[in-house]
C-alpha positions in Angstrom: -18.9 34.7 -11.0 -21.6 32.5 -9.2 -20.5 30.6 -6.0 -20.4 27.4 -7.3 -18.0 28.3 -10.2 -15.9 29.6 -7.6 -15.5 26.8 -5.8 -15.4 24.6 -9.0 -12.1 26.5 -9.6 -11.2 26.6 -6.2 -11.3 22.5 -6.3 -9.6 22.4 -9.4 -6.9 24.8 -8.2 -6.1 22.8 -5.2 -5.9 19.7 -7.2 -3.7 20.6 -9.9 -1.5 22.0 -7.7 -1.2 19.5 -5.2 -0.8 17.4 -8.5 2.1 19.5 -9.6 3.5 19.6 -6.3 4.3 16.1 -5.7 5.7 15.8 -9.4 7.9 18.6 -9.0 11.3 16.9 -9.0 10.2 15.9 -12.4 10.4 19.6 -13.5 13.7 20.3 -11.5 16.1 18.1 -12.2 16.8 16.2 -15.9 15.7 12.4 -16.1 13.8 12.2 -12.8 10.8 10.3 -12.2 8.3 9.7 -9.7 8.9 6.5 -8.5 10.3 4.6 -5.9 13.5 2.3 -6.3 12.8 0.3 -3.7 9.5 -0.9 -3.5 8.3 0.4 -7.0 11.0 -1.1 -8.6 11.6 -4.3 -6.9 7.7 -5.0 -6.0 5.7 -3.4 -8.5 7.5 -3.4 -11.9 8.8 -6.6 -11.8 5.3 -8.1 -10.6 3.0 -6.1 -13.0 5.4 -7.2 -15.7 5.3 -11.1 -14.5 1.7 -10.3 -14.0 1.0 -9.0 -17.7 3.3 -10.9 -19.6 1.4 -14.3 -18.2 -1.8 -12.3 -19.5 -0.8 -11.7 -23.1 -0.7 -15.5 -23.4 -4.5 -15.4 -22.1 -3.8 -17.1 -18.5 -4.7 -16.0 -14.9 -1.7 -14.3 -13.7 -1.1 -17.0 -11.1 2.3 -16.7 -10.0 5.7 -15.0 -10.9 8.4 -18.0 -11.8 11.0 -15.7 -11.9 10.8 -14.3 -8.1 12.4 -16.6 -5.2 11.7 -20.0 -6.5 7.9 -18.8 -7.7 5.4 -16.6 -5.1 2.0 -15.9 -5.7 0.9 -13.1 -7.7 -3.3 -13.4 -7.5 -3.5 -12.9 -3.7 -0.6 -10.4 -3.2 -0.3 -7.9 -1.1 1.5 -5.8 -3.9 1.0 -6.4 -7.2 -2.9 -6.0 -7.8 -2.4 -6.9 -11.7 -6.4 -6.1 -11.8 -6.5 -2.7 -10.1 -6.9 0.6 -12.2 -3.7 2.2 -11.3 -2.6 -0.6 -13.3 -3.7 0.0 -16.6 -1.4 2.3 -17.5 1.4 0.2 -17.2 0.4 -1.6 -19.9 0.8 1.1 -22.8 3.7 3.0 -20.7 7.2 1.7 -19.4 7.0 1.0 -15.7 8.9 4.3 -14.6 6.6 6.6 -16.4 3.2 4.6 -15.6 3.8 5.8 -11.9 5.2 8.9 -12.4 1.6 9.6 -14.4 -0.6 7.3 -12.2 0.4 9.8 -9.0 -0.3 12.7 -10.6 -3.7 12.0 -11.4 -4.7 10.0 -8.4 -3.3 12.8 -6.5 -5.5 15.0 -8.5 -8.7 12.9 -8.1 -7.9 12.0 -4.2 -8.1 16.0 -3.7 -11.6 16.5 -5.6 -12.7 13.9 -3.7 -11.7 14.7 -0.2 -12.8 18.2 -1.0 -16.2 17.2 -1.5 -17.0 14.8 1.4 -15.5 17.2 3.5 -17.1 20.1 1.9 -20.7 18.5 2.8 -20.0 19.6 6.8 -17.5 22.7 5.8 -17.5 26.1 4.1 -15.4 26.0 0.6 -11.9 27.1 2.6 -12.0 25.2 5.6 -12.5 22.1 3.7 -9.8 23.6 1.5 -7.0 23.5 4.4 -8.7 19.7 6.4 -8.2 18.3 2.9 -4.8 19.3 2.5 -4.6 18.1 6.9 -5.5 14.7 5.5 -3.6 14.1 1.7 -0.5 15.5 3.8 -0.6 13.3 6.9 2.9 11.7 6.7 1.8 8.4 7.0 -0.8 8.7 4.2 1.4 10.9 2.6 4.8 9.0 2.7 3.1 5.7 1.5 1.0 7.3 -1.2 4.7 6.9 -3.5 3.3 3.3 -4.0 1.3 1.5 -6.1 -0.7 -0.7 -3.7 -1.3 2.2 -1.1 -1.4 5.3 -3.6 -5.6 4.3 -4.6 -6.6 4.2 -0.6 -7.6 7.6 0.1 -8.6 8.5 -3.6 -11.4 5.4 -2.9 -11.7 5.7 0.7 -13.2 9.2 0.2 -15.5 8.1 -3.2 -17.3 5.7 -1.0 -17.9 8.5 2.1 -18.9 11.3 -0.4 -21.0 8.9 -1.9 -22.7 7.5 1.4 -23.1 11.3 2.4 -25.6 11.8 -0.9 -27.2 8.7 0.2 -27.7 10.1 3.6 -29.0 13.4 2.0 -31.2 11.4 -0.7 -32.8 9.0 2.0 -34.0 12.5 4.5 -35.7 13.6 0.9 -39.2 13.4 0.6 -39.6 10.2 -1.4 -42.6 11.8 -3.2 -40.4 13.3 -5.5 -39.7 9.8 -6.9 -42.8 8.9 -7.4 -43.3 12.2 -9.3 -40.7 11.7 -11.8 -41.6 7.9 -12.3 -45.3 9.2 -13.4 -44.0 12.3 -15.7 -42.4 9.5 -17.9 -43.8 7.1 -20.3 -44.0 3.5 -19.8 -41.1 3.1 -22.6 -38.9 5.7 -20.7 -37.1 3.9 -17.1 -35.4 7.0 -14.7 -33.1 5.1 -12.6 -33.5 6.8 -9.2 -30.7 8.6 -7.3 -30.5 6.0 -4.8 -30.1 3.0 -7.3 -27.5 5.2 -9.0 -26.0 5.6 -5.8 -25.9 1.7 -5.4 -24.1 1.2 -8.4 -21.4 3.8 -7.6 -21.0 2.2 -3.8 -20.3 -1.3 -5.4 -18.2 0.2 -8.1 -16.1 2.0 -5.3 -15.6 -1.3 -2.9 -15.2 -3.3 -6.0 -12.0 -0.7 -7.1 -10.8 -0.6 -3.1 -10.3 -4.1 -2.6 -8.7 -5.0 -6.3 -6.5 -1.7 -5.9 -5.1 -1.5 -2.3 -3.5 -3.6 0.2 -6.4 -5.5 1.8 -5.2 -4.6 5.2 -5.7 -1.6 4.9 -8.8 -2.2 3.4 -9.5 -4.2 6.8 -8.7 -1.0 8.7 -11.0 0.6 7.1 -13.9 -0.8 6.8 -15.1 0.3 10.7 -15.2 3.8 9.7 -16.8 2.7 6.4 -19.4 0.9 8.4 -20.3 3.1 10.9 -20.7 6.3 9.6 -23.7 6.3 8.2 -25.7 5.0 11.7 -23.4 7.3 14.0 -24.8 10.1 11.6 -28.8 8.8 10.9 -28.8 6.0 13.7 -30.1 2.2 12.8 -33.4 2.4 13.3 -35.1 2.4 9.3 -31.6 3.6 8.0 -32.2 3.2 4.1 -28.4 4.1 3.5 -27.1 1.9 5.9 -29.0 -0.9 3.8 -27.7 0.3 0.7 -23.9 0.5 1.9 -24.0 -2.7 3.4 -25.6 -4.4 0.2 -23.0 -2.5 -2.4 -20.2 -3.8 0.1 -21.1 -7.4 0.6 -21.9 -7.8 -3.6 -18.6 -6.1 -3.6 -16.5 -8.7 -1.5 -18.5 -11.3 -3.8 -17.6 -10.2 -6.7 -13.2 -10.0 -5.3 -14.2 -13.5 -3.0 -11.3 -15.2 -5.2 -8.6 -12.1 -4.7 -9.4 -12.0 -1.0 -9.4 -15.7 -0.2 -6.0 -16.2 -1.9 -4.6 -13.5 0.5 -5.0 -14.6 3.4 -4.1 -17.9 1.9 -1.0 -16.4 1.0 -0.2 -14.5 3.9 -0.5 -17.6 7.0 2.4 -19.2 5.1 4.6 -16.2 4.5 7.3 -14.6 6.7 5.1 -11.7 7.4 2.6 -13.9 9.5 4.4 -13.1 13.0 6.9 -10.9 11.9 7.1 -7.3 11.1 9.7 -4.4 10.7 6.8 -2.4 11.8 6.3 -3.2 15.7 8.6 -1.6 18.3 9.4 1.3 16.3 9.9 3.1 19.4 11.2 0.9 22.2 10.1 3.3 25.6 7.2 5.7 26.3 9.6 8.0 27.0 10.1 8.1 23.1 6.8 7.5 22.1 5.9 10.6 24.0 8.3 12.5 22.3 7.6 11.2 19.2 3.7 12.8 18.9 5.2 16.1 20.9 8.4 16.6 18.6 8.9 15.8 15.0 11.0 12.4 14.9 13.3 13.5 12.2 14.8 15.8 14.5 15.7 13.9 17.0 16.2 10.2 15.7 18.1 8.6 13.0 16.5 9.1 9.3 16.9 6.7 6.7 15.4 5.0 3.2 12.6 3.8 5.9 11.5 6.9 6.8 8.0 6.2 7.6 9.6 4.7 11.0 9.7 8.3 12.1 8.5 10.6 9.8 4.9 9.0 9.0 4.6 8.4 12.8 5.0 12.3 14.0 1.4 14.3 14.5 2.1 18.0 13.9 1.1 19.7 17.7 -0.9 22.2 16.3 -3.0 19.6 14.4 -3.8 17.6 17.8 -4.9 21.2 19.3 -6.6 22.6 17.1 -8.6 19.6 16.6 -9.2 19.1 20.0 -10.5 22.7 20.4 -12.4 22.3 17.3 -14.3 19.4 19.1 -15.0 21.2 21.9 -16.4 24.4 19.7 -19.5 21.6 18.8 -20.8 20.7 21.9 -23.2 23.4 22.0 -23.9 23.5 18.0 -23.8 19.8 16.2 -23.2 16.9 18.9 -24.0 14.7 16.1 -20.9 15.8 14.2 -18.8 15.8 17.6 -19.8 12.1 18.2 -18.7 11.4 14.7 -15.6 13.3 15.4 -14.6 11.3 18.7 -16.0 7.4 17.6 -14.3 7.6 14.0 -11.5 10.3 14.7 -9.9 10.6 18.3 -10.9 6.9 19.3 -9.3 5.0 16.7 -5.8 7.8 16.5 -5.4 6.3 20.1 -6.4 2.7 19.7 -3.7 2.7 16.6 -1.2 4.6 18.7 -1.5 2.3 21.3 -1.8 -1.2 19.0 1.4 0.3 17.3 3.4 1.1 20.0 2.6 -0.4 23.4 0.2 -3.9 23.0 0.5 -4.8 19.4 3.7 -6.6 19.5 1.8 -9.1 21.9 -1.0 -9.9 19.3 -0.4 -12.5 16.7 -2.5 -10.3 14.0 -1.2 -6.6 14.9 2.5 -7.4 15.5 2.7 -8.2 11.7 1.3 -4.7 10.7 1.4 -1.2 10.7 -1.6 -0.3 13.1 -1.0 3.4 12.9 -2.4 3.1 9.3 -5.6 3.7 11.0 -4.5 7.2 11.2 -5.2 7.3 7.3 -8.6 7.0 8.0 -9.6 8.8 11.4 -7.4 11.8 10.0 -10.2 12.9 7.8 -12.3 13.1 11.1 -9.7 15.1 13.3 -9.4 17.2 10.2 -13.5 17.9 10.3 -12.5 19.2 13.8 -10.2 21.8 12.5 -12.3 22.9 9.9 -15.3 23.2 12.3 -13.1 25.4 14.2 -12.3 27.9 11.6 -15.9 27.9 10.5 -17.0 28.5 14.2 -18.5 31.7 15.5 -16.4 31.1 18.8 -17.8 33.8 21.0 -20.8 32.1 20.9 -19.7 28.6 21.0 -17.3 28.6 24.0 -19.3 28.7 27.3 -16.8 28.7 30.6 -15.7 25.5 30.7 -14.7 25.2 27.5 -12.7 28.4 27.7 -11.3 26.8 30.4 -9.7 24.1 29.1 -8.4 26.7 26.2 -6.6 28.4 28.6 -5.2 25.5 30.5 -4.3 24.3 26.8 -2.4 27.4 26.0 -0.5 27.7 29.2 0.7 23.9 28.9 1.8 24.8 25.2 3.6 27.5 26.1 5.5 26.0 29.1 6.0 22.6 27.7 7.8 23.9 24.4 9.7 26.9 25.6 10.8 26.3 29.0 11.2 22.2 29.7 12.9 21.6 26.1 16.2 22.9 27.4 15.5 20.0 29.4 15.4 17.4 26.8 18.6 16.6 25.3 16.9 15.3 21.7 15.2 18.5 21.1 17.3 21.3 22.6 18.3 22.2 18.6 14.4 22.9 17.4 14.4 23.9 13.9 13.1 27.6 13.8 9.3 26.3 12.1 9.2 24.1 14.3 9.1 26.9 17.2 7.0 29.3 15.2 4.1 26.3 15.0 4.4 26.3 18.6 4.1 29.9 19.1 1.1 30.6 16.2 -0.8 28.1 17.9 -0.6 29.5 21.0 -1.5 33.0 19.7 -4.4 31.4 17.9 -5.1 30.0 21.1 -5.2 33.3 22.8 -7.6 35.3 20.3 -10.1 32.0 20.3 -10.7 33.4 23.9 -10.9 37.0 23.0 -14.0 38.3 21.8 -15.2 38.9 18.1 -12.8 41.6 16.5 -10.0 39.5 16.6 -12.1 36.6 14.6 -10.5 37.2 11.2 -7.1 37.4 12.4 -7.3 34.3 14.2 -8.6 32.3 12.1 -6.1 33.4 9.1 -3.4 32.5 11.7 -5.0 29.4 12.1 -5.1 28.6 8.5 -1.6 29.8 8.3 0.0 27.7 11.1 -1.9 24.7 9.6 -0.8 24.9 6.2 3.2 25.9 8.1 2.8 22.4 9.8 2.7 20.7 7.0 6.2 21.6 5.2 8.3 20.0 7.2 7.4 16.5 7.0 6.4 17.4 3.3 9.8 17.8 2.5 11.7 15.4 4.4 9.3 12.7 2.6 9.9 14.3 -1.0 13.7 14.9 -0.2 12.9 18.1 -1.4 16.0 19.3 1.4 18.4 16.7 -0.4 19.7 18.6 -3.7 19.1 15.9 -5.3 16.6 13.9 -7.5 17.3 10.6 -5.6 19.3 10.7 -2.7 17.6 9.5 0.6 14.0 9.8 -0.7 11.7 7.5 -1.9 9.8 9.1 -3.8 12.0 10.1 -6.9 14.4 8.4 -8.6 16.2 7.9 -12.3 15.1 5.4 -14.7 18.3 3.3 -14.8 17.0 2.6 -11.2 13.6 0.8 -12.1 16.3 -2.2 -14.1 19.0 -4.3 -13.2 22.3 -2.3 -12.6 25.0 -2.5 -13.5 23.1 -3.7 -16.9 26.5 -4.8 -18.9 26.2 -7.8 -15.8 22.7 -8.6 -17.0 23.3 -9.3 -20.3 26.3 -11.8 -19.8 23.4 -14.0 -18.3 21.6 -16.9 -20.7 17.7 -16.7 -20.0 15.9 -18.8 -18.0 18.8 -20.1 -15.5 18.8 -18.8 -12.1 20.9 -16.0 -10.6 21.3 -15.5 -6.3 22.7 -12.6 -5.0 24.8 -11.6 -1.7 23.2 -8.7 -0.6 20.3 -6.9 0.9 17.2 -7.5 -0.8 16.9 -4.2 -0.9 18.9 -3.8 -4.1 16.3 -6.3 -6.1 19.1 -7.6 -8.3 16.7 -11.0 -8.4 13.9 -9.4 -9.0 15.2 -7.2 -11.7 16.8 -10.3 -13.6 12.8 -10.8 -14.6 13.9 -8.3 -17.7 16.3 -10.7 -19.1 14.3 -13.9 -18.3 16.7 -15.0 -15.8 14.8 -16.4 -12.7 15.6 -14.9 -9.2 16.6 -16.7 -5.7 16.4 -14.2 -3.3 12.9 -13.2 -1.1 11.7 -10.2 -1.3 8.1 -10.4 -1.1 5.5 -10.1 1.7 4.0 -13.7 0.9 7.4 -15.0 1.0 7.2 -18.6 2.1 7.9 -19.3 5.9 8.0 -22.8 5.3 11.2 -22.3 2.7 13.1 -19.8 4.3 13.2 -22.5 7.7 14.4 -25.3 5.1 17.1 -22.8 3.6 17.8 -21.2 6.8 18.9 -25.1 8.3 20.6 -25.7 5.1 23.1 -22.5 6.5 22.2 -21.4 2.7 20.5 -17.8 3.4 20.6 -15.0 5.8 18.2 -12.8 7.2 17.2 -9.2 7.1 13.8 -7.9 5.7 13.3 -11.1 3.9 16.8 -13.5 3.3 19.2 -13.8 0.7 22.0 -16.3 -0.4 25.7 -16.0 1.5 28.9 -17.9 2.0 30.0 -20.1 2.8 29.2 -21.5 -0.4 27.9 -24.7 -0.5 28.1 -26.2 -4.4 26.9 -29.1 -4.5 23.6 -27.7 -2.6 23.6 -24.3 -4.9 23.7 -26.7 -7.8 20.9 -29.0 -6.7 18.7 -25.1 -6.4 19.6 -24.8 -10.0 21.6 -21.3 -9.3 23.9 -21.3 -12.4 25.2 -17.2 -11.5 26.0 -15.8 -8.3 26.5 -12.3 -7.8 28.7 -10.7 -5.1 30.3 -7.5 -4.2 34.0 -8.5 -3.8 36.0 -11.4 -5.5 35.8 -14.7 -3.9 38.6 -16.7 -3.0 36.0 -19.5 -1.5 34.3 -19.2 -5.1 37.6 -19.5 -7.3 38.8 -22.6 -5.1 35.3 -24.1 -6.2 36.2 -23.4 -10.3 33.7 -21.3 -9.8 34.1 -18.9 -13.3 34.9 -15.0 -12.5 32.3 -14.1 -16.0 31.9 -10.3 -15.4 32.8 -7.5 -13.1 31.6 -3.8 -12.6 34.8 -2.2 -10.6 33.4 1.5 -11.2 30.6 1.1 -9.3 32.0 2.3 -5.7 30.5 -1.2 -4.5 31.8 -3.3 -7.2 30.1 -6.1 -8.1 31.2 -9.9 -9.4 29.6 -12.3 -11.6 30.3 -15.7 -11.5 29.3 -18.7 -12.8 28.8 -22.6 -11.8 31.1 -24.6 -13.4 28.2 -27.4 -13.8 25.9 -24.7 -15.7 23.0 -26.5 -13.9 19.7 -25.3 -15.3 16.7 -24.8 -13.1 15.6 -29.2 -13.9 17.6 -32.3 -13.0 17.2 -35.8 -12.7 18.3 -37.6 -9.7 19.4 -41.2 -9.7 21.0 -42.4 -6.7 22.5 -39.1 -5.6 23.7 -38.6 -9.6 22.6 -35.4 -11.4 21.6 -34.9 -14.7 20.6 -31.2 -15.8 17.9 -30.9 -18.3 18.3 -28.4 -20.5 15.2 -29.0 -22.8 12.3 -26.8 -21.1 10.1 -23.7 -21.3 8.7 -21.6 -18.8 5.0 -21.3 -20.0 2.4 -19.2 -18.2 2.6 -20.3 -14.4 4.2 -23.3 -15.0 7.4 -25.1 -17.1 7.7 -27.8 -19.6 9.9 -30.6 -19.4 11.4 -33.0 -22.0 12.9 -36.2 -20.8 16.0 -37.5 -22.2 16.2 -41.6 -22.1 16.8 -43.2 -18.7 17.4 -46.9 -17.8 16.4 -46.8 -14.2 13.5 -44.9 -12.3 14.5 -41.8 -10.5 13.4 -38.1 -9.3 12.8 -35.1 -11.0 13.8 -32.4 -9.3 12.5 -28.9 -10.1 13.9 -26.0 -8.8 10.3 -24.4 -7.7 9.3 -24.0 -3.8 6.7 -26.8 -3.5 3.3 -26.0 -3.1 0.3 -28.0 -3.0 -1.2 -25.9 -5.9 1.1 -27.0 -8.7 0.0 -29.5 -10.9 2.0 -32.1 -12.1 1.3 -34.5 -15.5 3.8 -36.8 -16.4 3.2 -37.7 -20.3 -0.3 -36.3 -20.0 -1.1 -38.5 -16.6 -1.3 -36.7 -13.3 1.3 -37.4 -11.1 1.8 -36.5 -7.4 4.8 -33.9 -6.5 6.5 -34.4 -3.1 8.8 -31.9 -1.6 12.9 -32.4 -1.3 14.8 -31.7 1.5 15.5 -28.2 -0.2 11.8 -27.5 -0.2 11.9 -28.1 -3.9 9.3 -30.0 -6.0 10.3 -33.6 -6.7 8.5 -35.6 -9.2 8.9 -39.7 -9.7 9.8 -40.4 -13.2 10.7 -44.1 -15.0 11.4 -45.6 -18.2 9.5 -44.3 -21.2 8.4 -41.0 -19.7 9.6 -38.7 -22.6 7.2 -35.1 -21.2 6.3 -33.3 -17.7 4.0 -30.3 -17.7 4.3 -28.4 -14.3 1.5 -25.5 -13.6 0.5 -23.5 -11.2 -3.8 -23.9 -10.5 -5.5 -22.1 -8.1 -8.1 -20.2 -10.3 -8.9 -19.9 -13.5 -10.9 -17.1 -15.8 -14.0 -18.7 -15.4 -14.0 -18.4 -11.6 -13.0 -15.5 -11.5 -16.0 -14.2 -13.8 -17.9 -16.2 -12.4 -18.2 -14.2 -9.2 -17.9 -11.3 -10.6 -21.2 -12.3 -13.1 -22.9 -13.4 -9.5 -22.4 -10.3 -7.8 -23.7 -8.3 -10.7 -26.9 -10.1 -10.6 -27.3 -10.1 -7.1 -26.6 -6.4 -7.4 -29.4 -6.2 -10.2 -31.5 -7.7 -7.9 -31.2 -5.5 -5.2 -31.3 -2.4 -8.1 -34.7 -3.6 -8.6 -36.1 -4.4 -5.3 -35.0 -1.3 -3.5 -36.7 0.8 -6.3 -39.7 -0.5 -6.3 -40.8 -1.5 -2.9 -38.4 -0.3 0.1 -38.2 3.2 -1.6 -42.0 2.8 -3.0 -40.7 3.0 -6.8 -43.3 0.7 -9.0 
């Protein structure tokens, strides 16, 4: 068999069973699915289907009615409705569309990685960095969902693709001119790097519509920089291209990215964040890159708090030694290694866990989500170690700082953890990493005949680091398909449960919940058409939760949810005709609140009751007296209103967070909206108005296209004039 069908298969092996392995719960146990039921279920499903179901009826998907008194969907930092990993949901119910769209970006995101990282590596040690990188826990952990799972599967496409740019631009361009003149003048070769233009645009254009843009954001340094750290600035004809297929790109995605960070300065996100202070002293944050977290602290639902933050040792080592094995044979890979690989693992260690919480813009994210990125560099450090000759590449110093390396290993993990009460318990793998990597350690500095058995060991300990945090993030060590993982779950968990409560609700009146939004019960409602009141989104207004949160309506935890004391007459004016809690109310009954439905064989128990006013989600006010309009329609981001007779002038009052966005026509005649004291919209109405049309206006089809048609012909344009004068193609 010829080389390059070896390593065909050898890529194809490692994806389909990288594939198989992250869908293997699937195959265990009866009814399991690959999805998550907390953010997949809760974000995602409800989203794409508010997202979709606004699309049928040939609309921008603008905003989802049915989530916490209407949030943006076009702008989110979740829901993508235009992104390719969201295609299948379309033709798929929501559980399986994920449960198939990780298996085959999974698949892809291996080929891919494979490749970049087999243009500096031999076919195996690209084989063991790839699986360093799709592994990572942080990567690894947040790959279960939808508007992280596309980042490394792009993030790669775009490097493998500036690295044949790179190669094409060294090329003699001769060869161009050769193959322009062997055709006629009918026949039109597009040249490699054209080809490669289109595929860079396509890439950045699929990256920002697909995944979260902050960690787009994060990205873009590494995405930037590694084609002049690797060919320098000076006439850099891939640099040109990148930067061209990347700014068309952010044309063409202008509207998706200006409505996010319009979304995001008015959500509750803006200055808060469960993700700073994960760690509160250095004392544990030094412990925390040393010895796996989940030994040693708490592990819960939100285990990327300590799994996705732990660096295996031997990983740090061996990429450190790996480093040092290129000083003498390719300092231009080296300087890659350190300005897009150890330099931005620190900076993101540190913005994480020691400064960020002081900066307005880091303490709202995750900044060790850099380590996504500059992982793929630390792993080209390992792999340039198992590919190194070492005899040859160690000089004295270097060999040095081996040995120091090794002896600090070996003291540090079996003599001073006696010392440490977190860690005296170290799992049995945990020691044998430890001790492989400091016998690999050991025959780096021996001479050549212990080359092979090094480097397996190597290999081995590398592939050994990565089952532990593999498993805690899979649950794999649970029993179970769902317990205390995120990444599996049953398909009763992607609706509203118990579902016998759902259905005693009418469509289109509005539900709150006591509880953590965590459960989703608002969200879920969306599959019954009965709107939501909790938050539970990212771009969760700031603005409302304040006016709730002085109302004594809501309390706080990731985002807020309704509570007791129950206020009526301030529920009512929300337009919340059900509230469900999890034990029977006395406060509720004395109100004539209705006790409608109850679920007692849940081992929580939950309780459905209803307002005795049945307000519905529209009212008139007149001097403080209500009356509930029960003629409406939710259209496609917006509602209808028909007026019954009045004999006075008075206030409609909508039961949708005000936003400057809606728009508001009063018997076909624009009319200005004002906000209430509940942050709700209120609309003047007299006399004779008989019809109100409410909807949502940000952007329409045509601007959106209309970019998008922009960029292509600015892309065109460059197609044309990089072909035929700076390459020399005429």
């Amino acid at each position: 068999m010829k080389p390059k069908s070896k390593e065909l298969l050898l890529i194809l092996f490692l994806a389909l069973s990288v594939s198989i392995l992250i869908s293997i719960k699937v195959f265990i146990y009866d009814g399991c699915y690959a999805f998550d039921s907390n953010d997949d279920a809760n974000h995602t499903f409800v989203n794409l289907k508010a997202a979709q179901d606004i699309m049928k009826n040939g609309s921008v998907p603008e905003i989802n009615l049915y989530n916490n008194f209407g949030t943006p969907l076009l702008g989110d930092a979740l829901t993508f409705p235009f992104s390719i990993q969201s295609i299948t949901y379309w033709f798929l119910p929501n559980y399986l569309a994920m449960t198939i769209n990780r298996a085959i970006i999974a698949f892809l995101t291996m080929i891919f990685l494979f490749l970049f990282l087999r243009s500096f590596l031999s076919p195996i040690s690209s084989f063991v960095s790839t699986i360093i990188v799709f592994f990572a826990p942080g990567a690894f952990w947040n790959f279960a969902h939808h508007h992280y799972q596309m980042t490394l599967l792009c993030f790669s496409w775009i490097l493998f693709i500036q690295t044949r740019l790179l190669r094409s631009a060294r090329n003699d361009d001769n060869r161009h001119h050769e193959t322009m003149q062997r055709h006629s003048e009918r026949t039109y070769v597009i040249p490699s790097k054209a080809r490669d233009l289109l595929l860079l645009w396509l890439g950045y254009f699929i990256f920002i519509l697909s995944v979260s843009l902050q960690l787009v954001v994060f990205s873009l340094p590494f995405l930037i920089l590694y084609l002049p750290i690797m060919d320098g600035l000076k006439k850099n004809k891939a640099l040109t291209l990148n930067l061209t297929a990347l700014i068309l790109a952010i044309v063409a995605t202008w509207p998706h990215i200006s409505l996010f960070f319009h979304n995001i300065a008015d959500s509750t996100r803006a200055n808060w964040s469960p993700y700073s202070s994960v760690f509160t002293t250095l004392r544990d944050q030094i412990l925390s890159l040393l010895f796996p977290p989940t030994e040693w602290i708490h592990y819960g639902i939100n285990g990327h708090f300590t799994v996705a933050t732990y660096f295996s040792i031997a990983f740090i080592i061996f990429a450190i030694v790996g480093a040092i094995s290129l000083i003498s044979r390719n300092r231009k890979l080296l300087l890659l290694i350190i300005l897009l690989g150890f330099l931005p693992a620190i900076a993101g260690f540190l913005l994480q866990f020691r400064y960020g919480q002081y900066l307005p813009f880091f303490r709202s994210v995750d900044s060790s989500r850099v380590w996504w990125f500059s992982n793929i560099f630390l792993a080209l450090a390992v792999g340039s170690l198992i590919d190194s000759k070492w005899k040859s590449d160690f000089s004295i110093i270097p060999k040095a700082i081996i040995c120091f390396l090794t002896i600090t290993i070996i003291i540090f993990y079996f003599a001073i953890p006696f010392k440490i009460f977190e860690i005296i318990d170290l799992a049995l793998i945990h020691k044998l990493i430890i001790l492989f990597t400091s016998i690999s350690l050991i025959l780096v500095l021996l001479s050549r005949k212990q080359y092979t058995v090094g480097k397996l060991l190597i290999i081995t300990t590398i592939l050994l680091a990565q089952i532990p945090t593999l498993i805690h993030v899979m649950g794999l060590n649970m029993g179970s398909c769902s317990k205390w993982n995120h990444y599996f779950s049953y398909k009763e968990a992607a609706t509203f449960q118990p579902l016998h409560l759902l259905q005693e609700m009418e469509p289109h009146y509005r539900l709150a919940s006591e509880e953590y939004t965590v459960e989703g019960h608002d969200l879920k409602a969306i599959f019954a058409d009965v709107l939501g009141s909790d938050a539970r989104a990212i771009i969760s207004s700031q603005l409302l939760q304040n006016i709730l949160l002085d109302n004594k309506l809501i309390k706080i935890d990731a985002n807020y949810f309704f509570t007791q004391p129950w206020q009526s007459d301030k529920v009512s004016e929300l337009g919340i005709r059900y509230l469900l809690v999890k034990e029977k109310s006395k406060d509720l009954a004395s109100k004539k609140w209705n006790l409608i439905a109850e679920d007692k064989d849940n081992e929580r128990g939950y309780f459905l009751y209803e307002n005795p006013l049945k307000p519905t989600i529209a009212h008139i006010d007149q001097d403080g007296n209500r009356h509930f309009i029960k003629e409406l329609q939710l259209i496609p981001n917006g509602i209808d209103l028909e007026l019954p007779d009045i004999s006075k002038e008075g206030n409609l009052i909508v039961s949708l967070s005000f936003s400057k966005s809606y728009r508001v026509y009063v018997d076909e005649k624009e009319t200005p909206a004002s906000m209430n004291y509940l942050g709700m919209m209120q609309i003047p109405i007299k006399p004779g108005n008989k019809n109100v049309h409410i909807t949502f206006n940000r952007t329409s089809w045509f601007k959106l296209f209309s970019y998008i048609f922009i960029s292509i012909v600015l892309l065109i344009s460059s197609l044309y004039f990089f072909t035929s004068r700076i390459f020399g193609y005429k």
